[in-house]
C-alpha positions, 0 to 999 in steps of 0.5 A: 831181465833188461828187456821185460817192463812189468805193467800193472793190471786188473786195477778194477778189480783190485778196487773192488776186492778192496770193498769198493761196492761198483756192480750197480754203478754205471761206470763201474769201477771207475767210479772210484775216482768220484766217490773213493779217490784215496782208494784209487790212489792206493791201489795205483801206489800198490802196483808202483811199489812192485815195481809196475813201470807202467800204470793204467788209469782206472778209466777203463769203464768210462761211458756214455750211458745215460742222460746225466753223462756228458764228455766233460764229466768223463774229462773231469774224470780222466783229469782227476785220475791222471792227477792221482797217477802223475804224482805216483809216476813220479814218486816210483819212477813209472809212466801211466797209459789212460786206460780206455775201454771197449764200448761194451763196457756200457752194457755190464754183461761181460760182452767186452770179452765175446763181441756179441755186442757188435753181432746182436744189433746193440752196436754199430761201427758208428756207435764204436766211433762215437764212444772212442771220438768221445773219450778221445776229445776230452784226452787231447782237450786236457792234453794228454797224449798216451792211452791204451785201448784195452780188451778189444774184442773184435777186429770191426771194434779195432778199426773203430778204435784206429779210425777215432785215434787218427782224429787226434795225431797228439794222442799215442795208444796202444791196442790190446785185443781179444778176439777169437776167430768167431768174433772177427768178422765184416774185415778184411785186414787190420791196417789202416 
């Protein structure tokens, strides 16, 4: 078993299995690190001592949605995540990845996992840019390097993705993407 590394995963819903009430706040899930951080703390603690050697922060849900958003509260956010995870990294001998979601993720109808978002007039590739440039700044304005892009569901939502990160040269990432056939579509090629 040298060559396996256990991640953890499913940070949100394990959140809200454990009675955190997200499915009418905006940022979902990530909510949490606002209104319940010893919580966060706990469920992050859970997948180290499982023996998880590498962690997501529980930012996957973060957005830009409504008036009262800014990036420097998602910034704060992030911050105040990465804090919690730091000292359990460092308790349990693990590494953390700033989770970042898909832009879908604002429009609380599951469209993360589809891509309709991206086909039904909701979204643009500019709009796609525009919500990773926007986390991405406030990443690298707190200096944080490594982050992964989760549940990406279409190749067009990749190349948005990989377009904002070559802005931040500081910043390492990886991609996990679910697209099926139906959903890659207006690409040709995902290297950039």
């Amino acid at each position: 078993m040298k060559n396996f590394i256990l991640l953890d995963g499913g940070t949100g819903q394990m959140i809200k299995d454990k009675g955190f009430e997200c499915d009418n706040e905006t940022l979902w899930a990530s909510a949490a690190i606002k209104h319940a951080p010893k919580l966060v703390k706990e469920v992050h603690e859970s997948f180290a001592k499982s023996g998880s050697k590498i962690l997501f922060t529980n930012t996957y849900s973060l957005h830009l949605n409504y008036v009262e958003d800014s990036p420097e509260m998602l910034g704060k956010l992030i911050e105040k995540n990465v804090e919690i995870i730091t000292e359990i990294s460092q308790k349990y001998d693990c590494t953390y990845r700033i989770s970042v979601g898909p832009l879908a993720v604002k429009f609380h109808d599951s469209s993360e996992y589809s891509g309709k978002y991206m086909k039904d007039g909701r979204a643009t590739f500019k709009d796609v840019c525009n919500h990773y440039n926007t986390i991405l700044s406030e990443v690298d304005r707190y200096g944080f390097t490594n982050i992964a892009f989760e549940t990406i569901p279409t190749m067009i939502e990749v190349e948005g993705a990989i377009t904002s990160l070559k802005k931040y040269p500081n910043i390492t990432a990886f991609l996990t993407v679910v697209p099926k056939v139906k959903n890659v579509f207006n690409i040709e090629s995902i290297y950039f």
